[in-house]
C-alpha positions in Angstrom: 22.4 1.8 -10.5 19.7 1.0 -8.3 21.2 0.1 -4.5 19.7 -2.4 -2.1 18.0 -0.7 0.5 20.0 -0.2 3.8 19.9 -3.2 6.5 19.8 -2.2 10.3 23.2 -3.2 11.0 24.3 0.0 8.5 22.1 2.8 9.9 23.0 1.7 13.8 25.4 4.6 14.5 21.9 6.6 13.2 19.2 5.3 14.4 20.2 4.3 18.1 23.8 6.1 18.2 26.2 5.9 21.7 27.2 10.0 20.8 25.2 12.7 19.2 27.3 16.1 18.1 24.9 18.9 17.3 26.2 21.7 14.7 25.3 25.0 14.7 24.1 24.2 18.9 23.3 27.8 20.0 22.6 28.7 23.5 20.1 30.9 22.4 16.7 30.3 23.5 14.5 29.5 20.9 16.8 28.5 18.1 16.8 25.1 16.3 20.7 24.5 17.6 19.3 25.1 21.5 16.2 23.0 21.1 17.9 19.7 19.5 20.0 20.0 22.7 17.3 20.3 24.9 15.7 17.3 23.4 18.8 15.8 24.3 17.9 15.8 27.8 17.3 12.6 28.6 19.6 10.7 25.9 22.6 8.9 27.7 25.4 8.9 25.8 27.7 11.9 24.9 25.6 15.2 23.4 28.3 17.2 22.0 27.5 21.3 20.4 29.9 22.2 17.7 30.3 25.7 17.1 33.7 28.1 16.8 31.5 30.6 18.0 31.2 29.4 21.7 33.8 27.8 24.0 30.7 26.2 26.0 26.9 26.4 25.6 25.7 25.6 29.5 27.8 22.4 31.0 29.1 21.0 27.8 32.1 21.8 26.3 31.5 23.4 22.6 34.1 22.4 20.1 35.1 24.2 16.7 34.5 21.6 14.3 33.4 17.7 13.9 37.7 17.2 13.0 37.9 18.3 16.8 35.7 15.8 18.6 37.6 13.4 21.1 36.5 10.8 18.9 34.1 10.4 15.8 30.2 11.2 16.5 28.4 8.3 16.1 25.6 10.7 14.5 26.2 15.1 13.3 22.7 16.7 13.5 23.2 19.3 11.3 22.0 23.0 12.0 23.4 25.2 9.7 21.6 27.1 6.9 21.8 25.8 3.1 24.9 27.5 2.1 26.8 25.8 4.4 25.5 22.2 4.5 27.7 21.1 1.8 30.5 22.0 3.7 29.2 20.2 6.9 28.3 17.4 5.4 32.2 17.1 3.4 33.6 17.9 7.4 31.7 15.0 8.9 33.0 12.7 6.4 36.3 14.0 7.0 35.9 13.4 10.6 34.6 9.7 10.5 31.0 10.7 11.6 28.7 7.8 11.4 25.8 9.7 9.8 24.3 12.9 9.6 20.5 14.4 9.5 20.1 17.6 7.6 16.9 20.1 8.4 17.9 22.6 5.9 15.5 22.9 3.0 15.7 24.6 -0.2 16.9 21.7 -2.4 15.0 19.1 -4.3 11.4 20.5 -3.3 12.6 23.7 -5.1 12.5 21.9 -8.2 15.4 24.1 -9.6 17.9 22.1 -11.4 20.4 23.8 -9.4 19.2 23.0 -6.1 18.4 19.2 -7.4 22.4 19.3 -8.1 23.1 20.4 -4.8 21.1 18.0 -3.1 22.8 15.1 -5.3 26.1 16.7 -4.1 25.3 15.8 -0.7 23.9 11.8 -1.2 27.2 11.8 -3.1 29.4 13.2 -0.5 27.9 10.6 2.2 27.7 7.6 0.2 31.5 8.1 -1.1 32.0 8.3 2.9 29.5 5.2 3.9 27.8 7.8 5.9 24.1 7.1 6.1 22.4 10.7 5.4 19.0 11.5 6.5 17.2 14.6 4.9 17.7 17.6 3.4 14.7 19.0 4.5 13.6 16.7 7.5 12.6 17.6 10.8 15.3 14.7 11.8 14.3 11.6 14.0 13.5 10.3 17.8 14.8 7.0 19.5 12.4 6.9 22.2 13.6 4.6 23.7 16.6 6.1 24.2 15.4 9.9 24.5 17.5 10.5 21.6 15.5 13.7 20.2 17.5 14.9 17.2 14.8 17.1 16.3 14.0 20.6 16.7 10.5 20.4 17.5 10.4 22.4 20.6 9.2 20.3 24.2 10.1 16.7 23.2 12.1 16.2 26.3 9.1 16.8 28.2 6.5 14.0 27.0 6.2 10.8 28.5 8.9 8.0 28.3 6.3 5.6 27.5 8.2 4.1 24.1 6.6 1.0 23.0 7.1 -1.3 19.8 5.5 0.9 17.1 7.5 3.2 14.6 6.4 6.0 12.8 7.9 7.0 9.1 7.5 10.2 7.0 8.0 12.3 4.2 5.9 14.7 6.0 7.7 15.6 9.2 4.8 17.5 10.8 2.6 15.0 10.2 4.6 12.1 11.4 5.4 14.1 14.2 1.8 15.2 14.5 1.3 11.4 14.4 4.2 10.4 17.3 2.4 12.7 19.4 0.1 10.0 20.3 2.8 9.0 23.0 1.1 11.9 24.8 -1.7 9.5 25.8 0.2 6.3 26.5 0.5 5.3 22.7 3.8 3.0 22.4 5.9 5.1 20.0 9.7 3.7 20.0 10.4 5.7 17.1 9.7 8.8 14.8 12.0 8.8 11.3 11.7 12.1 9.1 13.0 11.0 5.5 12.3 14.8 4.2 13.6 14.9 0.6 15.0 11.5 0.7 18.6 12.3 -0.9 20.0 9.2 0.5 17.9 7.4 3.2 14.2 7.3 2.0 11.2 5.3 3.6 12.2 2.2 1.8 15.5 1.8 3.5 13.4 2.9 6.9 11.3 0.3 6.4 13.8 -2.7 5.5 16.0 -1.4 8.6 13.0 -1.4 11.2 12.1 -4.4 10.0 15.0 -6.0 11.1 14.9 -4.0 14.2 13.8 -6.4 17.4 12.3 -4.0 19.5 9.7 -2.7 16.8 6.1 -5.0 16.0 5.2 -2.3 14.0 5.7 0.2 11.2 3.2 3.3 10.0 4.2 5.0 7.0 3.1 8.5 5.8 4.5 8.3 2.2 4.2 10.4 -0.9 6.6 9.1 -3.6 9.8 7.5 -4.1 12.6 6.5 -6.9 12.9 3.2 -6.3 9.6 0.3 -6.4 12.5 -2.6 -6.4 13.6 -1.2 -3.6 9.8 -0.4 -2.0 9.4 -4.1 -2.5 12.6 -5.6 -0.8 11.4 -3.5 2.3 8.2 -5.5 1.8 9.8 -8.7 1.4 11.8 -7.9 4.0 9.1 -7.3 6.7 6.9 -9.6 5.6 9.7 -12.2 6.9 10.3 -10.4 9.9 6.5 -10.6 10.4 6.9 -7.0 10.8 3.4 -5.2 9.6 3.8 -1.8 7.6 0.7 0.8 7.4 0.9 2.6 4.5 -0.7 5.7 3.9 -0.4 7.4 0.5 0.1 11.4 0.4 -0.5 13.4 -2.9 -3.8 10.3 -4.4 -5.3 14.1 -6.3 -4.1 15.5 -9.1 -3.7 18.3 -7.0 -1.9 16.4 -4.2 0.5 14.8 -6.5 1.8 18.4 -7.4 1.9 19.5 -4.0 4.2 16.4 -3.1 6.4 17.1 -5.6 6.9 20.8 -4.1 7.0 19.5 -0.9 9.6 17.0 -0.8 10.7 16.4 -4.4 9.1 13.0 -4.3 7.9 11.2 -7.5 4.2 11.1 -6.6 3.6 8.6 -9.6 0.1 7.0 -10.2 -1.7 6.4 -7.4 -3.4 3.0 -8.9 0.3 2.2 -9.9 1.7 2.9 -6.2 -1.6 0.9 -4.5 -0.8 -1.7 -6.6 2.6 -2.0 -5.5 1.9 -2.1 -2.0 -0.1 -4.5 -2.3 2.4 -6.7 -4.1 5.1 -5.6 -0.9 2.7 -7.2 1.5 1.8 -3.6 2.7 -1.8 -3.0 4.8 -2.9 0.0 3.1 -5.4 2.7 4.8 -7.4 5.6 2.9 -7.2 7.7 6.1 -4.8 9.3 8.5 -6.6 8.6 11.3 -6.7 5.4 10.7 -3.0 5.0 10.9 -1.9 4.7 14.5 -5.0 2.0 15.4 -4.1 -0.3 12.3 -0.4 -0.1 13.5 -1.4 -0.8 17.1 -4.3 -3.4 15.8 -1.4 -5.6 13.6 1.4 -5.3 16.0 -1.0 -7.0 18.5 -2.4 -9.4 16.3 -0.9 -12.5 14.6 -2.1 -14.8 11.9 -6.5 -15.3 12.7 -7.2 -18.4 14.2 -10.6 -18.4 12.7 -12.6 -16.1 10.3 -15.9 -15.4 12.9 -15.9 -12.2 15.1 -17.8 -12.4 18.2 -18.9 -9.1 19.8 -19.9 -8.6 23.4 -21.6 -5.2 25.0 -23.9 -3.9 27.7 -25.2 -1.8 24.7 -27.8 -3.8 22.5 -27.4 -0.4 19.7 -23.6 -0.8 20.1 -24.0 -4.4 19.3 -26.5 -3.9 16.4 -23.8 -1.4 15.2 -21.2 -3.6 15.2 -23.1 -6.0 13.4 -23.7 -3.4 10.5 -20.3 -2.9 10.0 -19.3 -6.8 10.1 -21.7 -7.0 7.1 -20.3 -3.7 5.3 -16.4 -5.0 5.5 -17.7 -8.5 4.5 -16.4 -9.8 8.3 -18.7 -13.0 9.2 -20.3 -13.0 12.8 -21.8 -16.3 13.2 -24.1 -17.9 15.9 -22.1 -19.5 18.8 -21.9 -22.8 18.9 -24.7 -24.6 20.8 -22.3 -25.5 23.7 -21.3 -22.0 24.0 -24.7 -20.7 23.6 -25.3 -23.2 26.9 -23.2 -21.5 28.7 -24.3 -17.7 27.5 -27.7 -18.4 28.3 -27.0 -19.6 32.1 -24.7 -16.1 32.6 -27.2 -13.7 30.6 -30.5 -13.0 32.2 -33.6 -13.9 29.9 -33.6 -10.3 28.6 -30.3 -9.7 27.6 -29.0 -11.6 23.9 -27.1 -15.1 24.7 -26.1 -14.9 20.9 -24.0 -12.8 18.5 -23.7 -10.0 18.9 -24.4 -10.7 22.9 -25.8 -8.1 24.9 -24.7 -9.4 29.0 -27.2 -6.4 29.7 -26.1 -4.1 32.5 -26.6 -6.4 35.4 -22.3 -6.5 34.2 -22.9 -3.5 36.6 -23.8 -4.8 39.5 -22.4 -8.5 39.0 -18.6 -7.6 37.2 -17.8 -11.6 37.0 -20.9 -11.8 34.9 -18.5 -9.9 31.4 -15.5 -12.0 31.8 -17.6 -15.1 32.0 -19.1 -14.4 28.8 -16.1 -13.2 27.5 -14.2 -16.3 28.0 -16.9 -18.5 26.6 -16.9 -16.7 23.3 -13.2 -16.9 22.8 -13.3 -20.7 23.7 -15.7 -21.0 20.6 -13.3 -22.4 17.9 -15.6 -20.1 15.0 -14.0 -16.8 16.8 -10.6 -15.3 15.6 -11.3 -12.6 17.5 -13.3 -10.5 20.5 -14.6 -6.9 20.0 -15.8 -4.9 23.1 -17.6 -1.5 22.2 -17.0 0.6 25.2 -20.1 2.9 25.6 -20.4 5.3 28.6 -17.6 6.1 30.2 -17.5 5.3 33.7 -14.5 5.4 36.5 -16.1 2.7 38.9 -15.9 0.4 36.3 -12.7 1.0 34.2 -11.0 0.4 37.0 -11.7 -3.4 37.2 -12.7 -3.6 33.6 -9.2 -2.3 32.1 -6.8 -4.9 34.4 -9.3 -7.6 33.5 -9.5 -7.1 29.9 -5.5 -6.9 30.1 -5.5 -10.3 31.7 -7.7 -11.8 29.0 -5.7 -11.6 26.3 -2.5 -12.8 28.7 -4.9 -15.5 29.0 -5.3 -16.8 25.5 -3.9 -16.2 22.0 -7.0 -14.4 20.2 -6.9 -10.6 20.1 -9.8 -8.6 22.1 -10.1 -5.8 20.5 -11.6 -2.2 21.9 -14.0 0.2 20.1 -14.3 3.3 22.0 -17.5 5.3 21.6 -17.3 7.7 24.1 -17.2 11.3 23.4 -15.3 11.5 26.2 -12.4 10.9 24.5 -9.9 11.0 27.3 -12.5 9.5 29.9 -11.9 6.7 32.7 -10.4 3.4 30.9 -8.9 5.4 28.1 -5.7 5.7 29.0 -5.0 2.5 30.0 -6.2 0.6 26.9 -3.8 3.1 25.0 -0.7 2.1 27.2 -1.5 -1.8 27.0 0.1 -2.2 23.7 -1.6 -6.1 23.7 -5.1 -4.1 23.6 -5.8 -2.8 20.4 -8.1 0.4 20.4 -10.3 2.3 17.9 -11.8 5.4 18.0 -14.8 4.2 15.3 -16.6 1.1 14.4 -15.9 0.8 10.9 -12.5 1.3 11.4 -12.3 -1.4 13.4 -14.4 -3.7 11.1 -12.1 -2.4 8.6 -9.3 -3.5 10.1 -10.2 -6.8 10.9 -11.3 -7.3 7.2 -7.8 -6.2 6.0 -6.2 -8.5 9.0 -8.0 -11.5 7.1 -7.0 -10.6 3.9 -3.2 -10.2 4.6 -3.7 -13.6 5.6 -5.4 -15.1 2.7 -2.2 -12.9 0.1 0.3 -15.3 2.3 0.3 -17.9 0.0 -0.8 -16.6 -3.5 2.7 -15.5 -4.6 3.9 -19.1 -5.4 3.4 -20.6 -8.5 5.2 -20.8 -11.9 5.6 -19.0 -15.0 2.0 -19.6 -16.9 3.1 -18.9 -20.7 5.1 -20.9 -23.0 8.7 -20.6 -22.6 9.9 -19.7 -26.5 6.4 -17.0 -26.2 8.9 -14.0 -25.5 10.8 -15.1 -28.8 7.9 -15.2 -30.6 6.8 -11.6 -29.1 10.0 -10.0 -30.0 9.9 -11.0 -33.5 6.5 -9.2 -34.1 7.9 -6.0 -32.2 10.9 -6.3 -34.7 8.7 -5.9 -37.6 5.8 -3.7 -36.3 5.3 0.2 -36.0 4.6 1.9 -33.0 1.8 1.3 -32.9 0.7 -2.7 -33.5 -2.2 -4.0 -35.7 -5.2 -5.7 -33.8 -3.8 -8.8 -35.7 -0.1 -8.3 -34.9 -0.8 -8.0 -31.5 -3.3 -11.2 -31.7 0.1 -13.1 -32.4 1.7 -12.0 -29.1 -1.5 -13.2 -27.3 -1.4 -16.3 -29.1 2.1 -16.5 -28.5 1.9 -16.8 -24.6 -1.3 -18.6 -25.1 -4.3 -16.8 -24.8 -7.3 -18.0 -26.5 -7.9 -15.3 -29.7 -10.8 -15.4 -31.8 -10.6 -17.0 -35.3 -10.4 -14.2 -38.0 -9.1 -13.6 -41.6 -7.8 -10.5 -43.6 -9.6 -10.0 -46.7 -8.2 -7.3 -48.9 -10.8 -7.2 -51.1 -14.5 -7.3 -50.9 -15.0 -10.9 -52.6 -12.0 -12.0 -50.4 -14.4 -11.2 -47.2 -17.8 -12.7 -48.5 -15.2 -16.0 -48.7 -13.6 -15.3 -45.3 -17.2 -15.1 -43.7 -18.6 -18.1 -45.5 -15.7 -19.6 -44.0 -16.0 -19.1 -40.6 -19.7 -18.9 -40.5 -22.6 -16.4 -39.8 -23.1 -13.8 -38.4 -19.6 -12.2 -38.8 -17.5 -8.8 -37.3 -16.2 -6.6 -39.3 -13.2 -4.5 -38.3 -10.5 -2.5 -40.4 -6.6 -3.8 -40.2 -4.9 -0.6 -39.6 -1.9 0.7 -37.6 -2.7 4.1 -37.3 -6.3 3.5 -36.4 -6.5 3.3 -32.6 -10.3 3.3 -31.7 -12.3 1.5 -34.5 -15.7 2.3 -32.5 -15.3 5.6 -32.8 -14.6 6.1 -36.3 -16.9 3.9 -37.6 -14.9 0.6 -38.9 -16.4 -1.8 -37.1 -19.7 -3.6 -38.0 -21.3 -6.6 -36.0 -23.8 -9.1 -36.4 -22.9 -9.1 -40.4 -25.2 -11.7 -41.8 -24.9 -12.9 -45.1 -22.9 -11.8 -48.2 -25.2 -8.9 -48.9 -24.5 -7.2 -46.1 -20.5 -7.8 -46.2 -20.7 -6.6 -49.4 -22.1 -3.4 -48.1 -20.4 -2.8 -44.9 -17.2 -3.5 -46.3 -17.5 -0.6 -48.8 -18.8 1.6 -45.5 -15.3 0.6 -43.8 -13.2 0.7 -46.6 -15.1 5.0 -47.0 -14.6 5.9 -43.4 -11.3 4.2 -43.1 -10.1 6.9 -45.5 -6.8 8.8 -45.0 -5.4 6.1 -43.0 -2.9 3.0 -44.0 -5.8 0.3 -44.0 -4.2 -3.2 -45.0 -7.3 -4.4 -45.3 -10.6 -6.0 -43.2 -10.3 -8.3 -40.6 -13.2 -11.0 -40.6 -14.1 -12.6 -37.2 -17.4 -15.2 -36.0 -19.6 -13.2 -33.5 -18.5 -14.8 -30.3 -21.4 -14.3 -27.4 -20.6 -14.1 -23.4 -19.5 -11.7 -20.6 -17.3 -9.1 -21.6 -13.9 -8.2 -19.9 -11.2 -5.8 -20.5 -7.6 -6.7 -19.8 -4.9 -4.2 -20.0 -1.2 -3.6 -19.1 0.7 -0.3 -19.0 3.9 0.5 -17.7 4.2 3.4 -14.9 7.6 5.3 -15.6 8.6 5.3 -11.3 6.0 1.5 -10.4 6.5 -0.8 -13.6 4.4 -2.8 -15.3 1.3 -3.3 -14.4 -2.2 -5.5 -15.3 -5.7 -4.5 -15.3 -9.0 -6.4 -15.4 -11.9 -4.9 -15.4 -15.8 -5.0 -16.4 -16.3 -4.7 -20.0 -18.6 -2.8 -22.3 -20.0 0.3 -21.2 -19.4 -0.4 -17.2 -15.9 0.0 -17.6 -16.2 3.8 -18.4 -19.5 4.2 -16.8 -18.1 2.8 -13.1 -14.7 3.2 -13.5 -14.9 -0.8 -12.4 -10.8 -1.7 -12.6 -8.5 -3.4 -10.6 -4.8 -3.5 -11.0 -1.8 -5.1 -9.6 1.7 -5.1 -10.4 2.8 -7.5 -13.3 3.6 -10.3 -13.5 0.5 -12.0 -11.5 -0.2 -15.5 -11.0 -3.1 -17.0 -11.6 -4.2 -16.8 -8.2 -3.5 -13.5 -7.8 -5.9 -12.9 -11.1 -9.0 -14.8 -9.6 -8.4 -12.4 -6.3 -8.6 -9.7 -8.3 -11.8 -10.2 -10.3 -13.2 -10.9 -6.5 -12.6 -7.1 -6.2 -14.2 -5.8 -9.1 -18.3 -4.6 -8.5 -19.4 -6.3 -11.6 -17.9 -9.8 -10.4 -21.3 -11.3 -9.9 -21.9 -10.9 -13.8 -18.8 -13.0 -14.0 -20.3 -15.8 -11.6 -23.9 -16.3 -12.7 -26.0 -13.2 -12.1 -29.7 -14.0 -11.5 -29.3 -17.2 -13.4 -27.3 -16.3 -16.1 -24.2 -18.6 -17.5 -21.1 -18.0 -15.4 -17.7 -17.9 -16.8 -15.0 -20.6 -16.7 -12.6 -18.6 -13.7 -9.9 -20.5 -14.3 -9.0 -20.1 -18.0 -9.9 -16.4 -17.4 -7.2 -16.2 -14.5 -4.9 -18.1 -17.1 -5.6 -15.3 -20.0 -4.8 -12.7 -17.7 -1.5 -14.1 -15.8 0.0 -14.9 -19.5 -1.1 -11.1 -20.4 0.9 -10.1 -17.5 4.1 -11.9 -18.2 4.2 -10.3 -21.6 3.5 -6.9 -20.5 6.7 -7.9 -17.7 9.0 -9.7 -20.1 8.5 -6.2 -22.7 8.3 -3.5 -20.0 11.3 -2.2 -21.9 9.7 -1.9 -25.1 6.2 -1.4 -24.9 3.9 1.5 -23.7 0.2 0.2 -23.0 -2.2 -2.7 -24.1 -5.6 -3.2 -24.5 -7.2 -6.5 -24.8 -10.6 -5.5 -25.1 -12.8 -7.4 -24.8 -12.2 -10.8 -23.8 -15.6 -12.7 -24.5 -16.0 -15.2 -21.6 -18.2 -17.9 -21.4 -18.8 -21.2 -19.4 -16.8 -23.3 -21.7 -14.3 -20.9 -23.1 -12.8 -17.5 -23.6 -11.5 -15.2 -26.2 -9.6 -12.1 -27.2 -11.8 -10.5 -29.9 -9.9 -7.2 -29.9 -6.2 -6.0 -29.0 -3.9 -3.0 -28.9 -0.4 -2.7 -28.3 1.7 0.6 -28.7 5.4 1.1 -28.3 7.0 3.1 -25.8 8.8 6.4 -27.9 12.5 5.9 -29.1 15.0 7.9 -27.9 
C-alpha cells in the first residue's frame, strides 16, 4: 500500500540530528569512514565512530557497536561494505537509532532480483523500526547550516559556511553534489539530500519534508524516476502551500537515458511526457537544462507572486538592451513603453543620446554620475506596468561594483519587485560577482534567455494558481453507462461502442447508422443526407485508413453502392459487423487521446489533427482528469493553436465546447484507468458553432 510521504517532523533526527555515530569510522587517511568524520568538523553535537576494531580514532572515543552508544544516535551513517549492511541496519534498529544513510551500492541498480530483495530487506527492516532510511547507494546528505557533512566526498569541511535558504535534491549524488558546490561562490545552499536508490526515503518525501522546513525558500531537484506519482503530487501540494518553489529537472528524457537511470539508481524512468505532465499538475517549475537549475531556484526563492506582467530593463549597454528585448519577445514576456509620467522623469535623468524608454539605455555618463542608475532605476519600478527590473551587467569593472552591488542590494530592500541580474561578463568570477551570488534577494543569471525564461515560467506559475478549481464536467450516472459498454465489449471497442462512452459523459458525436447490407446504407445515407462517410464497424480493425475502409465525400446512391462493396472486399478476414454511415461534417481537426502510464496515470492529450499531428509531433498532455480551464491552457501550448483561433481569416472554433469535450474525455479516461489501455478520439471536427467526434478508439488494458 502506497504510504504518505514523510512530514518534517519524522525525518528531524535525519535531517538536522543533535548526534551523528559514523560506522565503519577508520582513522585511515583516505577512507570513506575517515572522511565523513572529517566533514564532521564543524557539526556541534556529538560525532561518535563505531568500530570494534579501534578503542579511539584521534580524540573521540570509538565504540563496538550502535547497542553500546551512551544513548541512541540521533542519525548511524553507515560505512560498511554490502554484505554487512543488513546487519547494520538490523543493529541500529536494535539500538533506537533515529535513522540511518547507507552509501553501499550493489542493490536495486543491479537489477538482479536478488539484490532488489536485499534492498527491500533493508526499507523493511527500517520501516518495521520507524527509522527513516536514506540510500542504498547515496553519497548521503549535508545540513549546512549545521556543518553536518555525512558524506564522504572528501574537503567539505573546508568550503564556506555561507548556508542560505536553498536545498538541493538528488538521485544523482555527484551531480547534486556537483550542483551544492555553488556554495563555493557565495550561493546559499542550506542543504544537499542524496536519495540514491530510494529504498525508503525518495525525492518525494524530500520534497514534502523541506517544504515544511522554515529555513528553506527553495527546492532544486535532480530527478530520474520514482514509484509513487500520488505521492510526487502530495509533495507538490504540499509546497505549493508552503509557497515553497521546487525546480525540477528530469534525468533519463532519451530512450537511452531512461535505461541508464534504471542502472543507475533502480529508478522507474517512465514516460517522459507522462512525468512533465505530472509535474506540472504538482505545481512544479520545470527546466530542460542543468544549468539552469541553481538560477531558477535562486530566481523563485527571491521572487513572490508578479505584481504586474511588464518587464522593464535598464543598461549602460544599448546591444545588451536590444538583447534583452529579443529574448522578452522569444519567451512571450511583454516589455511595454513607460508610462508618460515615468518617461518625464527618464528623460530629465538620461542625456538626449541615451534611450528614456524600454529598454532604457542611462548611457555611460552612469560612470561618471553613479546617482544617475538608481534614479532611473527607481522610476521604472514605481511604474505600476513593471513586475519586475532586469540589469544586464556588461564589463566587469571593480570601481564600480563596489557602489553598484550595495546599491542594487538596497533597492530591492527598498521595494517589493524583484531586480533581477544578467551577467554577461566572461569574467565569470569578476568584480560584483560574488556579491550578487551571496545576496540571496538578488537573483543572478549567467544568460539572457535564461533569464527571460524564467521570468516567463514565474508568470505562468501564477496564472496555474487558480485553474485547479472547478467541478466534475460530465454527467454523474456517465461512468454507469461506460461500464456497461466495457461489460459487453472485446478488447478492443468498436468506433460505435466507444461513441456511446463519449456520448455518455457528453461529448458531441457525429450522427451515424450501421447498415448491414448495401440497400440498408443507400437508406442510412438518404437519411442523413449527402455527401456521406463511409467506415467499416469492426473490432479487430484498428486503423481504417490504412486498410482501406473508409470512403469520404460519398455522394449519392451510386457511389454507396460501390464503395460499400470496396469495404465490405478489403474488410476481408476480419469480424466486420457491418458499415457505419456518417454526414460529412466540415471544420478544424483535433485529436484527443487518453492513455494510462503504468508508474504516472492517466493522462489526456490534445493535439493538431490531420497530418500535423504526425508531421510536427504537435501534442500536449497533462495528467487526467483536467478541467476545463486546464484544457483551453493547453490548446494555448500547441503550435497549430492559431488554426484553432481564426488563422488569416478563417472561421475559429467555439473554445469553450472544445475545452468541455476534452475535460469530459479526461474524466472517463480517470474514472476507467483501471480498465482501459489507450483512446483515440480522432478527429474531433470543430467549428464556430459546434464540435464533433467523428471517429474513436478504445482498447482494454490485458487481463491477468
Amino acid at each position: 500500500m502506497d504510504r504518505p510521504a514523510y512530514t518534517r517532523a519524522q525525518l528531524e533526527r535525519l535531517i538536522a540530528p543533535k548526534s551523528i555515530a559514523v560506522v565503519g569510522a577508520s582513522p585511515r587517511a583516505g577512507s570513506f569512514g575517515m572522511r565523513t568524520l572529517e566533514n564532521l568538523a564543524h557539526f556541534p553535537g556529538e560525532i561518535l565512530p563505531v568500530n570494534a576494531k579501534y578503542e579511539r580514532i584521534g580524540e573521540r572515543t570509538c565504540y563496538p557497536s550502535l547497542g553500546a552508544l551512551p544513548r541512541p544516535a540521533d542519525c548511524a551513517v553507515l560505512v560498511v561494505p554490502r554484505d554487512g549492511v543488513e546487519a547494520a541496519v538490523e543493529e541500529a534498529a536494535a539500538a533506537g537509532v533515529g535513522s540511518v544513510i547507507v552509501y553501499a551500492s550493489g542493490y536495486g541498480e543491479m537489477e538482479r532480483e536478488e539484490r532488489g530483495k536485499a534492498q527491500r530487506r533493508l526499507a523493511e527492516i527500517a520501516r518495521a523500526a520507524k527509522m527513516p532510511m536514506l540510500g542504498p547507494n547515496c553519497m548521503g546528505m549535508v545540513n549546512h547550516a549545521l556543518g553536518a557533512g555525512m558524506t564522504f566526498i572528501p574537503e567539505y569541511a573546508l568550503v564556506p559556511r555561507n548556508a542560505g535558504s536553498i536545498a538541493v535534491v538528488s538521485q544523482s549524488g555527484a551531480l547534486g553534489y556537483t550542483l551544492a558546490q555553488a556554495w563555493s561562490r557565495g550561493v546559499g545552499i542550506r542543504y544537499f539530500i542524496s536519495a540514491g536508490n530510494s529504498a525508503d526515503i525518495d525525492v518525494a518525501d524530500l520534497i514534502a519534508a523541506l517544504a515544511e522546513d522554515e529555513a528553506c525558500r527553495a527546492i532544486a531537484c535532480l530527478f530520474e524516476g520514482a514509484t509513487s506519482a500520488r505521492r510526487m503530487l502530495e509533495a507538490g501540494e504540499r509546497a505549493r502551500r508552503a509557497g515553497k518553489p521546487v525546480v525540477m529537472f528530469k534525468l533519463g528524457t532519451s530512450e537511452d537515458g531512461a535505461a541508464a537511470a534504471r542502472s543507475h539508481t533502480g529508478s522507474l524512468a517512465g514516460s517522459t511526457v507522462a512525468w512533465q505532465a505530472l509535474f506540472e499538475r504538482a505545481g512544479f517549475i520545470q527546466v530542460g537544462d542543468y544549468e539552469a537549475m541553481l538560477e531558477y531556484a535562486r530566481f523563485f526563492a527571491a521572487t513572490a507572486k508578479p505584481l504586474a506582467r511588464g518587464v522593464a530593463v535598464i543598461s549602460g549597454s544599448g546591444g545588451a538592451g536590444i538583447m534583452a528585448a529579443d529574448k522578452a519577445a522569444r519567451h512571450g514576456v511583454p516589455m511595454p513603453q513607460p508610462l508618460a509620467a515615468t518617461g518625464a522623469t527618464l528623460r530629465a535623468i538620461v542625456p538626449e543620446f541615451g534611450a528614456a524608454r524600454n529598454p532604457c539605455d542611462p548611457t555611460g555618463q552612469v560612470l561618471s554620475d553613479p546617482d544617475s542608475f538608481g534614479k532611473c532605476c527607481r522610476a521604472l519600478l514605481a511604474d505600476p506596468q513593471y513586475g519586475a527590473l532586469v540589469i544586464p551587467g556588461t564589463v566587469a569593472i571593480a570601481e564600480t561594483a563596489a557602489t553598484r552591488v550595495p546599491e542594487i542590494s538596497a533597492l530591492v530592500r527598498a521595494q517589493p519587485k524583484p531586480v533581477v541580474m544578467v551577467w554577461l561578463s566572461e569574467w565569470v568570477q569578476g568584480p560584483g560577482s560574488g556579491g550578487y551570488e551571496s545576496d540571496e534577494r538578488i537573483p543572478l543569471f549567467r544568460s539572457m534567455d535564461r533569464c527571460f525564461a524564467a521570468i516567463a515560467a514565474w508568470h505562468a506559475l501564477a496564472d496555474a494558481a487558480g485553474s485547479r478549481a472547478g467541478t466534475r464536467t460530465s454527467p454523474v450516472n456517465a461512468a454507469h453507462t461506460a461500464r456497461s459498454v466495457l461489460a459487453q465489449a472485446g478488447d478492443t471497442l468498436t468506433e460505435s461502442e466507444a461513441k456511446r462512452i463519449l456520448a455518455a459523459y457528453g461529448v458531441p458525436v457525429v450522427e451515424e447508422r450501421l447498415a448491414r447490407s448495401v440497400d440498408e446504407a443507400v437508406s442510412a445515407a438518404r437519411a442523413v443526407g449527402y455527401p456521406v462517410v463511409l467506415k467499416a464497424e469492426s473490432p479487430t480493425i484498428l486503423h481504417k485508413t490504412e486498410l482501406g475502409v473508409v470512403r469520404l465525400g460519398v455522394a449519392d446512391d451510386a457511389a454507396v453502392r460501390h464503395h460499400y462493396a470496396e469495404i465490405v472486399a478489403a474488410a476481408r478476414g476480419h469480424e466486420l459487423r457491418g458499415v457505419l454511415v456518417q454526414p460529412m461534417i466540415e471544420g478544424a481537426e483535433v485529436i484527443v487521446g487518453a492513455r494510462i502510464d503504468p508508474t504516472v496515470g492517466p493522462l489526456v492529450v490534445v493535439g493538431s489533427g490531420g497530418v500535423l499531428v504526425e508531421l510536427i509531433h504537435d501534442t500536449v498532455a497533462a495528467l487526467a482528469p483536467v478541467t476545463p480551464a486546464e484544457a483551453r491552457a493547453m490548446f494555448a501550448r500547441l503550435r497549430g493553436y492559431k488554426l484553432l483561433t481564426g488563422f488569416r481569416g478563417g472561421a475559429g472554433v467555439d473554445l469553450d465546447a472544445l475545452a468541455d469535450a476534452v475535460a469530459r474525455i479526461s474524466e472517463f479516461a480517470a474514472d476507467f484507468a483501471g480498465d482501459i489501455e489507450e483512446m483515440d478520439v480522432n478527429p474531433l471536427r470543430c467549428g464556430p458553432e459546434r464540435i464533433a467526434a467523428v471517429d474513436s478508439l478504445i482498447t482494454r488494458k490485458a487481463k491477468g
